[in-house]
C-alpha positions as MATLAB code, in Angstrom:
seq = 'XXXXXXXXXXXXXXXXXXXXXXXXXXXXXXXXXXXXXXXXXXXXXXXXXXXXXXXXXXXXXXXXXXXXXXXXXXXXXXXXXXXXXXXXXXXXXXXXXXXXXXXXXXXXXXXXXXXXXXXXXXXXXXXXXXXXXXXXXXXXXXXXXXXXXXXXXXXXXXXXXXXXXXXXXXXXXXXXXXXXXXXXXXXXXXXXXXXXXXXXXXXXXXXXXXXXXXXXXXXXXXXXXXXXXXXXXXXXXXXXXXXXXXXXXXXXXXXXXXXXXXXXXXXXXXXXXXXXXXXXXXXXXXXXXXXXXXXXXXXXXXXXXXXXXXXXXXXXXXXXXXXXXXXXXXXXXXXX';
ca = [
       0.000    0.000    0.000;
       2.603    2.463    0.964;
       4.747    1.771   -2.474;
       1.103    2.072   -4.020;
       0.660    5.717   -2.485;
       4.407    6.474   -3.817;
       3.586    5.706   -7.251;
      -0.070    7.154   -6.545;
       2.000   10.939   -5.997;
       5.434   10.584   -8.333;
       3.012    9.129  -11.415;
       2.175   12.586  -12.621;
       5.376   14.569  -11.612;
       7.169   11.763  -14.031;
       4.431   11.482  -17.430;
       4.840   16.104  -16.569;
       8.200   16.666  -16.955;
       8.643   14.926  -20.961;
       5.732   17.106  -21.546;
       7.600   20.216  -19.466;
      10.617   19.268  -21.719;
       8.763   19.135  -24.979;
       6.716   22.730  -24.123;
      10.707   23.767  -23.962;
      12.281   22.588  -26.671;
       9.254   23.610  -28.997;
       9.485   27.220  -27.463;
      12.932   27.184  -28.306;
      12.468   26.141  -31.637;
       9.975   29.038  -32.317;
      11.664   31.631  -30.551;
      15.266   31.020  -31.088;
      17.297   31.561  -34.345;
      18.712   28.269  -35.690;
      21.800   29.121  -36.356;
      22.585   32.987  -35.112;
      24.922   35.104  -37.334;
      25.267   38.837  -39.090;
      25.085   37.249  -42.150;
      21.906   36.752  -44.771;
      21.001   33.006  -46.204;
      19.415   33.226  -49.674;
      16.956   30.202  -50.433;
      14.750   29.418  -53.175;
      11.261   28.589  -53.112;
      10.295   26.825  -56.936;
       7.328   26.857  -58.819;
       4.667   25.131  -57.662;
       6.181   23.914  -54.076;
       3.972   22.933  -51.443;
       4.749   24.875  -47.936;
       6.275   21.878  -46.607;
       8.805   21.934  -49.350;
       9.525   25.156  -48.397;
      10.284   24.421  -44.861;
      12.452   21.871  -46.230;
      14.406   23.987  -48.225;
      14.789   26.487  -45.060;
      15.943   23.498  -43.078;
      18.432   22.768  -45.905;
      19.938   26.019  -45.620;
      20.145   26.294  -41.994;
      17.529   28.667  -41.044;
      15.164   26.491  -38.830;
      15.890   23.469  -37.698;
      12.539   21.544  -37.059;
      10.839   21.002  -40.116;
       7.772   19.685  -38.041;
       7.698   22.037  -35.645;
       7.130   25.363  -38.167;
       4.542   23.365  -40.616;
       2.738   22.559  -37.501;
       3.238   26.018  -36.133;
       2.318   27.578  -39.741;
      -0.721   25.720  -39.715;
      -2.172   26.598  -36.486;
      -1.543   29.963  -37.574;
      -2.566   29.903  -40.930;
       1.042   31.589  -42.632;
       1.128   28.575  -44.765;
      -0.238   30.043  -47.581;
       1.122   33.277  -49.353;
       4.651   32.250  -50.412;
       5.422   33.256  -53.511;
       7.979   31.098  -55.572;
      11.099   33.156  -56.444;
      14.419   33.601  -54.714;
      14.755   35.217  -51.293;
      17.790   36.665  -48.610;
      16.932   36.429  -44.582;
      18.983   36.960  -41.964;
      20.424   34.497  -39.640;
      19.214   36.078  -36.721;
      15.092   35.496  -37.683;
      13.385   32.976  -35.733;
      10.860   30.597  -36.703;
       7.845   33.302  -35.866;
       9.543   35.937  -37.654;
      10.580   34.352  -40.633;
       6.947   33.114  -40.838;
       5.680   36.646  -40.729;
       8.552   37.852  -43.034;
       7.405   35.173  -45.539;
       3.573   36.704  -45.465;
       5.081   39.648  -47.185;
       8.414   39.409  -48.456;
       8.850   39.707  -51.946;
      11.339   37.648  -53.897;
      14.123   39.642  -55.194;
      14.383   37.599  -58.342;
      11.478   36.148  -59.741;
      11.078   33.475  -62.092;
      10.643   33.593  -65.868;
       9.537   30.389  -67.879;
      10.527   30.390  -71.916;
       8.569   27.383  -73.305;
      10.140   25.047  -75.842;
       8.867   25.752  -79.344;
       8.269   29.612  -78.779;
       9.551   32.167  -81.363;
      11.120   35.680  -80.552;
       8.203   37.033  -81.335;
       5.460   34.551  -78.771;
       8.289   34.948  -75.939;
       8.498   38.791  -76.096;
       4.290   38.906  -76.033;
       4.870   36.145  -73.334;
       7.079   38.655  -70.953;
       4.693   41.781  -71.757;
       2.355   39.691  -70.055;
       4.625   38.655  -67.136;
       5.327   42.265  -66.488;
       8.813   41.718  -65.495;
      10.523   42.754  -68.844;
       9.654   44.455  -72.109;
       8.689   42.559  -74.810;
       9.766   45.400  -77.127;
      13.090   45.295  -75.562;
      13.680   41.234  -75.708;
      12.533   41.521  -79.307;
      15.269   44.440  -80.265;
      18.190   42.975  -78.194;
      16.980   39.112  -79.593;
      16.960   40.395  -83.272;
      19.453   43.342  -83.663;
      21.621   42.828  -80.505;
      25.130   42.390  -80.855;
      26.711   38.626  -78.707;
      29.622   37.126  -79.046;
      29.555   33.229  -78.801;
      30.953   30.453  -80.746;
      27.747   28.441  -81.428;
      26.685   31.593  -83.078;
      29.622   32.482  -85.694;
      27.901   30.999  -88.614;
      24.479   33.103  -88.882;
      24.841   35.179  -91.631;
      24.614   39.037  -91.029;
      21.857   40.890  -89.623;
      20.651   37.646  -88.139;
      18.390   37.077  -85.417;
      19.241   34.745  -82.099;
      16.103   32.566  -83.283;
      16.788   28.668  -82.337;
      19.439   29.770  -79.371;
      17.719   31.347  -77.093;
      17.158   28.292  -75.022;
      13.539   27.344  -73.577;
      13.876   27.270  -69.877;
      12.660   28.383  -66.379;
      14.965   31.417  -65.374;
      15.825   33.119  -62.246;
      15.970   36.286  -62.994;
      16.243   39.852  -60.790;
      13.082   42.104  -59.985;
      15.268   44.717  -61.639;
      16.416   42.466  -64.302;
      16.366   43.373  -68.261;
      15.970   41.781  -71.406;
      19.953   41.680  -71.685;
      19.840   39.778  -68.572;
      17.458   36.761  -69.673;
      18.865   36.436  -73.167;
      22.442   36.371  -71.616;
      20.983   33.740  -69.523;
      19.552   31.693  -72.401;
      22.475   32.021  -74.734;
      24.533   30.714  -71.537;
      21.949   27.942  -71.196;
      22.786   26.716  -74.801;
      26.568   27.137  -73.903;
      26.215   24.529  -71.377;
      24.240   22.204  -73.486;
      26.334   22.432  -76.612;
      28.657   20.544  -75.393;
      31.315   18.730  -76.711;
      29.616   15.435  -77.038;
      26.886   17.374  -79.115;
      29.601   19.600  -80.967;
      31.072   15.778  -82.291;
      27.717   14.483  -82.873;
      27.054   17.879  -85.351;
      30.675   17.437  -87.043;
      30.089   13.568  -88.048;
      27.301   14.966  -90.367;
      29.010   17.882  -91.444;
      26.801   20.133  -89.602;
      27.557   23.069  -87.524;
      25.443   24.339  -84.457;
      22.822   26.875  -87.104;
      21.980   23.994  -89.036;
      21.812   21.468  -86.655;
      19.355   24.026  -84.798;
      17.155   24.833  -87.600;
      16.066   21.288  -87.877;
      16.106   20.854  -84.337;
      13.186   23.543  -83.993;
      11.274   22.095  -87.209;
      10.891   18.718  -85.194;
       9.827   21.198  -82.201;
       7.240   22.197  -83.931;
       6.090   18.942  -85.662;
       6.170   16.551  -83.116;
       4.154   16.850  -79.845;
       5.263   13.713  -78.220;
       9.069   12.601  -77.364;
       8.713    8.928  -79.672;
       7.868   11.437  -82.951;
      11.082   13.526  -82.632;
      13.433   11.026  -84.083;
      11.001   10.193  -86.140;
      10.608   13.718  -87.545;
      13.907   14.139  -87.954;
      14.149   10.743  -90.144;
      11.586   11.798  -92.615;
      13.975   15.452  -93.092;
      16.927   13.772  -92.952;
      15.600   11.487  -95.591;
      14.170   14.093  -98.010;
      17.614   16.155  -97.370;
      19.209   13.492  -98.560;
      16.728   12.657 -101.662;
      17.015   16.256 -102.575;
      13.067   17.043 -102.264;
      11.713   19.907 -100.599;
      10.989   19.504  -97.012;
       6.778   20.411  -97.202;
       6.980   21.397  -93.463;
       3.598   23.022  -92.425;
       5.624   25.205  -89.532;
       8.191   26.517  -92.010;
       5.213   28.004  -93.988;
       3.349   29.256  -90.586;
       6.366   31.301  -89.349;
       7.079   32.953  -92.927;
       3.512   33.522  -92.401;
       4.250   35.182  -89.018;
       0.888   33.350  -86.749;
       0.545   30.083  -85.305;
      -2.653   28.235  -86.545;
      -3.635   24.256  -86.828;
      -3.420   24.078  -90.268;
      -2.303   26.005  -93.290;
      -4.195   26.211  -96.361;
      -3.239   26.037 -100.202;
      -2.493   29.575 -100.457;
      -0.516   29.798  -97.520;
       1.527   27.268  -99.434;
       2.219   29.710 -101.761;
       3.663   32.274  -99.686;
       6.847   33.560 -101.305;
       9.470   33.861  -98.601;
      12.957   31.789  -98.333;
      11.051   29.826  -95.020;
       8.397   28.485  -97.119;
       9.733   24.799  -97.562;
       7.386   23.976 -100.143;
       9.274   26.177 -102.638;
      12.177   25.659 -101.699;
      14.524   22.615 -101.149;
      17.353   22.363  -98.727;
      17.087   23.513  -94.950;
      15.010   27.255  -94.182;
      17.669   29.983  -93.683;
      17.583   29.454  -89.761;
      15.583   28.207  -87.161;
      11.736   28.829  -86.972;
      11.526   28.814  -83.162;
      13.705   27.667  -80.196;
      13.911   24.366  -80.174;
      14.381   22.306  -76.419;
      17.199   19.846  -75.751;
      15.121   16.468  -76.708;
      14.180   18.386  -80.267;
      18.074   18.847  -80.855;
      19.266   15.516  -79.531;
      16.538   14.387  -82.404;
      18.319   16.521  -84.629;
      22.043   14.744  -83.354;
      20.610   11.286  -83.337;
      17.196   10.707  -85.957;
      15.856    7.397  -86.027;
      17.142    5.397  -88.938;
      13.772    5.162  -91.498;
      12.346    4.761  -94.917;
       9.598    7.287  -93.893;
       9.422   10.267  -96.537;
       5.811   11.525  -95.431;
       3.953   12.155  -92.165;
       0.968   13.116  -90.879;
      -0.565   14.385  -87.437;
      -4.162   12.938  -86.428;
      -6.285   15.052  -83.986;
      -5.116   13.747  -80.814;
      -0.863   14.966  -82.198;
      -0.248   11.543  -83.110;
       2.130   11.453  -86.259;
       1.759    9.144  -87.917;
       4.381    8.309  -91.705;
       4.698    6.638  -94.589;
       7.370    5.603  -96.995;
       5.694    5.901 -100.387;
       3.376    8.531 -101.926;
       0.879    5.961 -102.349;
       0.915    4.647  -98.209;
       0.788    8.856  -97.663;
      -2.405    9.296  -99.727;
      -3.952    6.468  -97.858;
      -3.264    8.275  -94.385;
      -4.308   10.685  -95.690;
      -7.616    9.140  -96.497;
      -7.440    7.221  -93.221;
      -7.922   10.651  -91.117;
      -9.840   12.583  -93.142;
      -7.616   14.801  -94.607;
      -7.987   14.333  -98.321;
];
Protein backbone atom coordinates (compact mmCIF):
# COMPACT_ATOMS: atom_id res chain seq x y z
CA UNK A 1 0.00 0.00 0.00
CA UNK A 2 2.60 2.46 0.96
CA UNK A 3 4.75 1.77 -2.47
CA UNK A 4 1.10 2.07 -4.02
CA UNK A 5 0.66 5.72 -2.49
CA UNK A 6 4.41 6.47 -3.82
CA UNK A 7 3.59 5.71 -7.25
CA UNK A 8 -0.07 7.15 -6.54
CA UNK A 9 2.00 10.94 -6.00
CA UNK A 10 5.43 10.58 -8.33
CA UNK A 11 3.01 9.13 -11.42
CA UNK A 12 2.17 12.59 -12.62
CA UNK A 13 5.38 14.57 -11.61
CA UNK A 14 7.17 11.76 -14.03
CA UNK A 15 4.43 11.48 -17.43
CA UNK A 16 4.84 16.10 -16.57
CA UNK A 17 8.20 16.67 -16.96
CA UNK A 18 8.64 14.93 -20.96
CA UNK A 19 5.73 17.11 -21.55
CA UNK A 20 7.60 20.22 -19.47
CA UNK A 21 10.62 19.27 -21.72
CA UNK A 22 8.76 19.13 -24.98
CA UNK A 23 6.72 22.73 -24.12
CA UNK A 24 10.71 23.77 -23.96
CA UNK A 25 12.28 22.59 -26.67
CA UNK A 26 9.25 23.61 -29.00
CA UNK A 27 9.48 27.22 -27.46
CA UNK A 28 12.93 27.18 -28.31
CA UNK A 29 12.47 26.14 -31.64
CA UNK A 30 9.97 29.04 -32.32
CA UNK A 31 11.66 31.63 -30.55
CA UNK A 32 15.27 31.02 -31.09
CA UNK A 33 17.30 31.56 -34.35
CA UNK A 34 18.71 28.27 -35.69
CA UNK A 35 21.80 29.12 -36.36
CA UNK A 36 22.59 32.99 -35.11
CA UNK A 37 24.92 35.10 -37.33
CA UNK A 38 25.27 38.84 -39.09
CA UNK A 39 25.09 37.25 -42.15
CA UNK A 40 21.91 36.75 -44.77
CA UNK A 41 21.00 33.01 -46.20
CA UNK A 42 19.41 33.23 -49.67
CA UNK A 43 16.96 30.20 -50.43
CA UNK A 44 14.75 29.42 -53.17
CA UNK A 45 11.26 28.59 -53.11
CA UNK A 46 10.30 26.83 -56.94
CA UNK A 47 7.33 26.86 -58.82
CA UNK A 48 4.67 25.13 -57.66
CA UNK A 49 6.18 23.91 -54.08
CA UNK A 50 3.97 22.93 -51.44
CA UNK A 51 4.75 24.87 -47.94
CA UNK A 52 6.27 21.88 -46.61
CA UNK A 53 8.81 21.93 -49.35
CA UNK A 54 9.53 25.16 -48.40
CA UNK A 55 10.28 24.42 -44.86
CA UNK A 56 12.45 21.87 -46.23
CA UNK A 57 14.41 23.99 -48.22
CA UNK A 58 14.79 26.49 -45.06
CA UNK A 59 15.94 23.50 -43.08
CA UNK A 60 18.43 22.77 -45.90
CA UNK A 61 19.94 26.02 -45.62
CA UNK A 62 20.15 26.29 -41.99
CA UNK A 63 17.53 28.67 -41.04
CA UNK A 64 15.16 26.49 -38.83
CA UNK A 65 15.89 23.47 -37.70
CA UNK A 66 12.54 21.54 -37.06
CA UNK A 67 10.84 21.00 -40.12
CA UNK A 68 7.77 19.69 -38.04
CA UNK A 69 7.70 22.04 -35.65
CA UNK A 70 7.13 25.36 -38.17
CA UNK A 71 4.54 23.37 -40.62
CA UNK A 72 2.74 22.56 -37.50
CA UNK A 73 3.24 26.02 -36.13
CA UNK A 74 2.32 27.58 -39.74
CA UNK A 75 -0.72 25.72 -39.72
CA UNK A 76 -2.17 26.60 -36.49
CA UNK A 77 -1.54 29.96 -37.57
CA UNK A 78 -2.57 29.90 -40.93
CA UNK A 79 1.04 31.59 -42.63
CA UNK A 80 1.13 28.57 -44.76
CA UNK A 81 -0.24 30.04 -47.58
CA UNK A 82 1.12 33.28 -49.35
CA UNK A 83 4.65 32.25 -50.41
CA UNK A 84 5.42 33.26 -53.51
CA UNK A 85 7.98 31.10 -55.57
CA UNK A 86 11.10 33.16 -56.44
CA UNK A 87 14.42 33.60 -54.71
CA UNK A 88 14.76 35.22 -51.29
CA UNK A 89 17.79 36.66 -48.61
CA UNK A 90 16.93 36.43 -44.58
CA UNK A 91 18.98 36.96 -41.96
CA UNK A 92 20.42 34.50 -39.64
CA UNK A 93 19.21 36.08 -36.72
CA UNK A 94 15.09 35.50 -37.68
CA UNK A 95 13.38 32.98 -35.73
CA UNK A 96 10.86 30.60 -36.70
CA UNK A 97 7.84 33.30 -35.87
CA UNK A 98 9.54 35.94 -37.65
CA UNK A 99 10.58 34.35 -40.63
CA UNK A 100 6.95 33.11 -40.84
CA UNK A 101 5.68 36.65 -40.73
CA UNK A 102 8.55 37.85 -43.03
CA UNK A 103 7.41 35.17 -45.54
CA UNK A 104 3.57 36.70 -45.46
CA UNK A 105 5.08 39.65 -47.18
CA UNK A 106 8.41 39.41 -48.46
CA UNK A 107 8.85 39.71 -51.95
CA UNK A 108 11.34 37.65 -53.90
CA UNK A 109 14.12 39.64 -55.19
CA UNK A 110 14.38 37.60 -58.34
CA UNK A 111 11.48 36.15 -59.74
CA UNK A 112 11.08 33.47 -62.09
CA UNK A 113 10.64 33.59 -65.87
CA UNK A 114 9.54 30.39 -67.88
CA UNK A 115 10.53 30.39 -71.92
CA UNK A 116 8.57 27.38 -73.30
CA UNK A 117 10.14 25.05 -75.84
CA UNK A 118 8.87 25.75 -79.34
CA UNK A 119 8.27 29.61 -78.78
CA UNK A 120 9.55 32.17 -81.36
CA UNK A 121 11.12 35.68 -80.55
CA UNK A 122 8.20 37.03 -81.34
CA UNK A 123 5.46 34.55 -78.77
CA UNK A 124 8.29 34.95 -75.94
CA UNK A 125 8.50 38.79 -76.10
CA UNK A 126 4.29 38.91 -76.03
CA UNK A 127 4.87 36.14 -73.33
CA UNK A 128 7.08 38.65 -70.95
CA UNK A 129 4.69 41.78 -71.76
CA UNK A 130 2.35 39.69 -70.05
CA UNK A 131 4.62 38.65 -67.14
CA UNK A 132 5.33 42.26 -66.49
CA UNK A 133 8.81 41.72 -65.50
CA UNK A 134 10.52 42.75 -68.84
CA UNK A 135 9.65 44.46 -72.11
CA UNK A 136 8.69 42.56 -74.81
CA UNK A 137 9.77 45.40 -77.13
CA UNK A 138 13.09 45.29 -75.56
CA UNK A 139 13.68 41.23 -75.71
CA UNK A 140 12.53 41.52 -79.31
CA UNK A 141 15.27 44.44 -80.26
CA UNK A 142 18.19 42.97 -78.19
CA UNK A 143 16.98 39.11 -79.59
CA UNK A 144 16.96 40.39 -83.27
CA UNK A 145 19.45 43.34 -83.66
CA UNK A 146 21.62 42.83 -80.51
CA UNK A 147 25.13 42.39 -80.86
CA UNK A 148 26.71 38.63 -78.71
CA UNK A 149 29.62 37.13 -79.05
CA UNK A 150 29.56 33.23 -78.80
CA UNK A 151 30.95 30.45 -80.75
CA UNK A 152 27.75 28.44 -81.43
CA UNK A 153 26.69 31.59 -83.08
CA UNK A 154 29.62 32.48 -85.69
CA UNK A 155 27.90 31.00 -88.61
CA UNK A 156 24.48 33.10 -88.88
CA UNK A 157 24.84 35.18 -91.63
CA UNK A 158 24.61 39.04 -91.03
CA UNK A 159 21.86 40.89 -89.62
CA UNK A 160 20.65 37.65 -88.14
CA UNK A 161 18.39 37.08 -85.42
CA UNK A 162 19.24 34.74 -82.10
CA UNK A 163 16.10 32.57 -83.28
CA UNK A 164 16.79 28.67 -82.34
CA UNK A 165 19.44 29.77 -79.37
CA UNK A 166 17.72 31.35 -77.09
CA UNK A 167 17.16 28.29 -75.02
CA UNK A 168 13.54 27.34 -73.58
CA UNK A 169 13.88 27.27 -69.88
CA UNK A 170 12.66 28.38 -66.38
CA UNK A 171 14.96 31.42 -65.37
CA UNK A 172 15.83 33.12 -62.25
CA UNK A 173 15.97 36.29 -62.99
CA UNK A 174 16.24 39.85 -60.79
CA UNK A 175 13.08 42.10 -59.99
CA UNK A 176 15.27 44.72 -61.64
CA UNK A 177 16.42 42.47 -64.30
CA UNK A 178 16.37 43.37 -68.26
CA UNK A 179 15.97 41.78 -71.41
CA UNK A 180 19.95 41.68 -71.69
CA UNK A 181 19.84 39.78 -68.57
CA UNK A 182 17.46 36.76 -69.67
CA UNK A 183 18.87 36.44 -73.17
CA UNK A 184 22.44 36.37 -71.62
CA UNK A 185 20.98 33.74 -69.52
CA UNK A 186 19.55 31.69 -72.40
CA UNK A 187 22.47 32.02 -74.73
CA UNK A 188 24.53 30.71 -71.54
CA UNK A 189 21.95 27.94 -71.20
CA UNK A 190 22.79 26.72 -74.80
CA UNK A 191 26.57 27.14 -73.90
CA UNK A 192 26.22 24.53 -71.38
CA UNK A 193 24.24 22.20 -73.49
CA UNK A 194 26.33 22.43 -76.61
CA UNK A 195 28.66 20.54 -75.39
CA UNK A 196 31.32 18.73 -76.71
CA UNK A 197 29.62 15.44 -77.04
CA UNK A 198 26.89 17.37 -79.11
CA UNK A 199 29.60 19.60 -80.97
CA UNK A 200 31.07 15.78 -82.29
CA UNK A 201 27.72 14.48 -82.87
CA UNK A 202 27.05 17.88 -85.35
CA UNK A 203 30.68 17.44 -87.04
CA UNK A 204 30.09 13.57 -88.05
CA UNK A 205 27.30 14.97 -90.37
CA UNK A 206 29.01 17.88 -91.44
CA UNK A 207 26.80 20.13 -89.60
CA UNK A 208 27.56 23.07 -87.52
CA UNK A 209 25.44 24.34 -84.46
CA UNK A 210 22.82 26.87 -87.10
CA UNK A 211 21.98 23.99 -89.04
CA UNK A 212 21.81 21.47 -86.66
CA UNK A 213 19.36 24.03 -84.80
CA UNK A 214 17.16 24.83 -87.60
CA UNK A 215 16.07 21.29 -87.88
CA UNK A 216 16.11 20.85 -84.34
CA UNK A 217 13.19 23.54 -83.99
CA UNK A 218 11.27 22.10 -87.21
CA UNK A 219 10.89 18.72 -85.19
CA UNK A 220 9.83 21.20 -82.20
CA UNK A 221 7.24 22.20 -83.93
CA UNK A 222 6.09 18.94 -85.66
CA UNK A 223 6.17 16.55 -83.12
CA UNK A 224 4.15 16.85 -79.84
CA UNK A 225 5.26 13.71 -78.22
CA UNK A 226 9.07 12.60 -77.36
CA UNK A 227 8.71 8.93 -79.67
CA UNK A 228 7.87 11.44 -82.95
CA UNK A 229 11.08 13.53 -82.63
CA UNK A 230 13.43 11.03 -84.08
CA UNK A 231 11.00 10.19 -86.14
CA UNK A 232 10.61 13.72 -87.55
CA UNK A 233 13.91 14.14 -87.95
CA UNK A 234 14.15 10.74 -90.14
CA UNK A 235 11.59 11.80 -92.62
CA UNK A 236 13.98 15.45 -93.09
CA UNK A 237 16.93 13.77 -92.95
CA UNK A 238 15.60 11.49 -95.59
CA UNK A 239 14.17 14.09 -98.01
CA UNK A 240 17.61 16.16 -97.37
CA UNK A 241 19.21 13.49 -98.56
CA UNK A 242 16.73 12.66 -101.66
CA UNK A 243 17.02 16.26 -102.57
CA UNK A 244 13.07 17.04 -102.26
CA UNK A 245 11.71 19.91 -100.60
CA UNK A 246 10.99 19.50 -97.01
CA UNK A 247 6.78 20.41 -97.20
CA UNK A 248 6.98 21.40 -93.46
CA UNK A 249 3.60 23.02 -92.42
CA UNK A 250 5.62 25.21 -89.53
CA UNK A 251 8.19 26.52 -92.01
CA UNK A 252 5.21 28.00 -93.99
CA UNK A 253 3.35 29.26 -90.59
CA UNK A 254 6.37 31.30 -89.35
CA UNK A 255 7.08 32.95 -92.93
CA UNK A 256 3.51 33.52 -92.40
CA UNK A 257 4.25 35.18 -89.02
CA UNK A 258 0.89 33.35 -86.75
CA UNK A 259 0.54 30.08 -85.31
CA UNK A 260 -2.65 28.24 -86.54
CA UNK A 261 -3.64 24.26 -86.83
CA UNK A 262 -3.42 24.08 -90.27
CA UNK A 263 -2.30 26.01 -93.29
CA UNK A 264 -4.20 26.21 -96.36
CA UNK A 265 -3.24 26.04 -100.20
CA UNK A 266 -2.49 29.57 -100.46
CA UNK A 267 -0.52 29.80 -97.52
CA UNK A 268 1.53 27.27 -99.43
CA UNK A 269 2.22 29.71 -101.76
CA UNK A 270 3.66 32.27 -99.69
CA UNK A 271 6.85 33.56 -101.31
CA UNK A 272 9.47 33.86 -98.60
CA UNK A 273 12.96 31.79 -98.33
CA UNK A 274 11.05 29.83 -95.02
CA UNK A 275 8.40 28.49 -97.12
CA UNK A 276 9.73 24.80 -97.56
CA UNK A 277 7.39 23.98 -100.14
CA UNK A 278 9.27 26.18 -102.64
CA UNK A 279 12.18 25.66 -101.70
CA UNK A 280 14.52 22.61 -101.15
CA UNK A 281 17.35 22.36 -98.73
CA UNK A 282 17.09 23.51 -94.95
CA UNK A 283 15.01 27.26 -94.18
CA UNK A 284 17.67 29.98 -93.68
CA UNK A 285 17.58 29.45 -89.76
CA UNK A 286 15.58 28.21 -87.16
CA UNK A 287 11.74 28.83 -86.97
CA UNK A 288 11.53 28.81 -83.16
CA UNK A 289 13.71 27.67 -80.20
CA UNK A 290 13.91 24.37 -80.17
CA UNK A 291 14.38 22.31 -76.42
CA UNK A 292 17.20 19.85 -75.75
CA UNK A 293 15.12 16.47 -76.71
CA UNK A 294 14.18 18.39 -80.27
CA UNK A 295 18.07 18.85 -80.85
CA UNK A 296 19.27 15.52 -79.53
CA UNK A 297 16.54 14.39 -82.40
CA UNK A 298 18.32 16.52 -84.63
CA UNK A 299 22.04 14.74 -83.35
CA UNK A 300 20.61 11.29 -83.34
CA UNK A 301 17.20 10.71 -85.96
CA UNK A 302 15.86 7.40 -86.03
CA UNK A 303 17.14 5.40 -88.94
CA UNK A 304 13.77 5.16 -91.50
CA UNK A 305 12.35 4.76 -94.92
CA UNK A 306 9.60 7.29 -93.89
CA UNK A 307 9.42 10.27 -96.54
CA UNK A 308 5.81 11.53 -95.43
CA UNK A 309 3.95 12.15 -92.16
CA UNK A 310 0.97 13.12 -90.88
CA UNK A 311 -0.56 14.38 -87.44
CA UNK A 312 -4.16 12.94 -86.43
CA UNK A 313 -6.28 15.05 -83.99
CA UNK A 314 -5.12 13.75 -80.81
CA UNK A 315 -0.86 14.97 -82.20
CA UNK A 316 -0.25 11.54 -83.11
CA UNK A 317 2.13 11.45 -86.26
CA UNK A 318 1.76 9.14 -87.92
CA UNK A 319 4.38 8.31 -91.71
CA UNK A 320 4.70 6.64 -94.59
CA UNK A 321 7.37 5.60 -97.00
CA UNK A 322 5.69 5.90 -100.39
CA UNK A 323 3.38 8.53 -101.93
CA UNK A 324 0.88 5.96 -102.35
CA UNK A 325 0.91 4.65 -98.21
CA UNK A 326 0.79 8.86 -97.66
CA UNK A 327 -2.41 9.30 -99.73
CA UNK A 328 -3.95 6.47 -97.86
CA UNK A 329 -3.26 8.27 -94.39
CA UNK A 330 -4.31 10.68 -95.69
CA UNK A 331 -7.62 9.14 -96.50
CA UNK A 332 -7.44 7.22 -93.22
CA UNK A 333 -7.92 10.65 -91.12
CA UNK A 334 -9.84 12.58 -93.14
CA UNK A 335 -7.62 14.80 -94.61
CA UNK A 336 -7.99 14.33 -98.32
Amino acid sequence: MQWFVVILFLLPAALGIPAVIGYGWVDHQLHQPANPGNSKVRFVVAPGASFHEVADTLHRTGLIDSVTVFDLYARYKHLDRNVQAGAYELSRNLNMIEILTALQTAIPEEVFVTIPEGYTIKKAAAALDKGGLIKGSDYMALAVQGQFTYDFLKDLPPGASLEGFLFPDTYLVPRSGTAKDLIKLQLENFKTHWDDTRKSQAAQRKLNALQIVTIASMIEREARYQDDRPLVASVIYNRLGAGWPLQIDATVLYAKGIWQSSVTKEDRMIQSPYNTYLHTGLPPGPIANPGIKAIDAALQPANTGYFFYLSDPQGHNHYARTNEEFARLLKQYGLQ
